[in-house]
N, C-alpha and C positions, 0 to 999 in steps of 0.2 A: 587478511580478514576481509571478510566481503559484507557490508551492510546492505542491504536488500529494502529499498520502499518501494509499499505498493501504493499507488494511487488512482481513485477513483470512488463513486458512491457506494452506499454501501447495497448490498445484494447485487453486485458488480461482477461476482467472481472471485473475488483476490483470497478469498478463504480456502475455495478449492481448488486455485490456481495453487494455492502455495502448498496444500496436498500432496498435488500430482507432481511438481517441479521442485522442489525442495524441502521436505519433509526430514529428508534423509540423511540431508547433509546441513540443513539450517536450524537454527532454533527461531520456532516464531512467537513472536511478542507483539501484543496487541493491549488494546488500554482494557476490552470486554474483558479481558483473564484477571489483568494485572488491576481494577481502578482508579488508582490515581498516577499521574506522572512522578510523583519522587519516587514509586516500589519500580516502575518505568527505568526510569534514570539508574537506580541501586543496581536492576539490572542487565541493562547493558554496558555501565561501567564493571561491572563483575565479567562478561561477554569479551569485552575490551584487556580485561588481564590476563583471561585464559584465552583468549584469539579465538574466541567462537563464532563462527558467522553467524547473520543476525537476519529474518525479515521480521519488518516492520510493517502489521500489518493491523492500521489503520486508514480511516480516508483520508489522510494526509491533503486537502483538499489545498491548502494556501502554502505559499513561498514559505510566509512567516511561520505557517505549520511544521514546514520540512526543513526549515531552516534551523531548528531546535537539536534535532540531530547532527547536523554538520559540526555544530558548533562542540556538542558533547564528543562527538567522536572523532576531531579534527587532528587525525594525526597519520604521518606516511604510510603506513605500513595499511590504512583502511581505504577497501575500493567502493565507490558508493555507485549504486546501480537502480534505478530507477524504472519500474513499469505503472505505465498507465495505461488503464484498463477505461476504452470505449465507455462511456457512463451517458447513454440516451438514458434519462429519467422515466420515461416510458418503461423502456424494457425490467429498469432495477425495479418498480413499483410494480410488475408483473412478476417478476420475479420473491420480489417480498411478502405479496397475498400467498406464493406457495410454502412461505415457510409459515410454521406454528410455535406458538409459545413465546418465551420471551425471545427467541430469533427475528419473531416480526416484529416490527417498526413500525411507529408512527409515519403515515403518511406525510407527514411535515417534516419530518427528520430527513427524510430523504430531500425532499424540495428546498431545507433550508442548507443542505450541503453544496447539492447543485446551483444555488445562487451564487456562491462562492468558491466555485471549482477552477482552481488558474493551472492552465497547463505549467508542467516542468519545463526547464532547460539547462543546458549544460552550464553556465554563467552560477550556477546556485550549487553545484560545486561535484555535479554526479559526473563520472567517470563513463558509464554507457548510459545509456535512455530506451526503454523500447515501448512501444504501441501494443496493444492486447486488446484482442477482439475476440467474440464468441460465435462460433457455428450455429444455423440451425440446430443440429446435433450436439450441441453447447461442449463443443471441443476449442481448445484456443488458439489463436492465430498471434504468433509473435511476430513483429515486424522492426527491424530497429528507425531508432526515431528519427524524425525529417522534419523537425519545428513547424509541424503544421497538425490541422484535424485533420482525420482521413475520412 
């Protein structure tokens, strides 16, 4: 079973990353669907019994954010795989004026994410890690990770 976090701000990408790359084979769960963390937690321990893979797609911004998962799904048979998605604050806030409705965001939600954005590492218990970046052409660029910003 493959647990899938995406990380980065939000209008980042990771909603249509997870479209185009795993739609098909993932279940995505994010807290905008779900509310609160315990319907969260209900289910992805339901995920965990029937071995469904999983992304997890919220901004996942802190260790101690992502670190919530590990702990719920700390078991052999789960691979955890991590993408961080480029998050200039510039680009998501251009990005965010193009959505409408309750899609858009307060401009502080964004600024108050990026003040607290800690890159991942393998030490916090993910199996792969990779870098995600956006084209002009706002196509994505995967890169596996190198414990650095690129």
């Amino acid at each position: 079973m493959e647990v899938i976090l995406l990380i980065g701000l939000q209008a980042s990408g990771k909603s249509t990353f997870y479209q185009e790359y795993f739609s098909t084979s993932h279940l995505r769960i994010n807290l905008d669907m779900l509310h609160t963390r315990n319907k969260e937690k209900q289910l992805l321990q339901t995920c965990l019994e029937i071995s469904q893979s999983v992304v997890i797609d919220n901004t996942n911004p802190t260790k101690l954010d992502r670190q919530r998962y590990f702990q719920l799904l700390d078991r052999a048979d789960v691979t955890f795989i991590g993408y961080y998605f480029q998050s200039k604050l510039a680009d998501c806030l251009k990005r965010n004026q193009q959505r409408s409705g309750k899609a858009r965001l307060p401009e502080i939600a964004l600024k108050s994410t990026a003040s607290k954005l800690e890159l991942p590492s393998f030490d916090e218990g993910f199996s792969q890690l990779y870098y995600v970046t956006q084209t002009e052409d706002q196509a994505f660029e995967i890169k596996e990770w190198e414990n650095e910003v690129q």
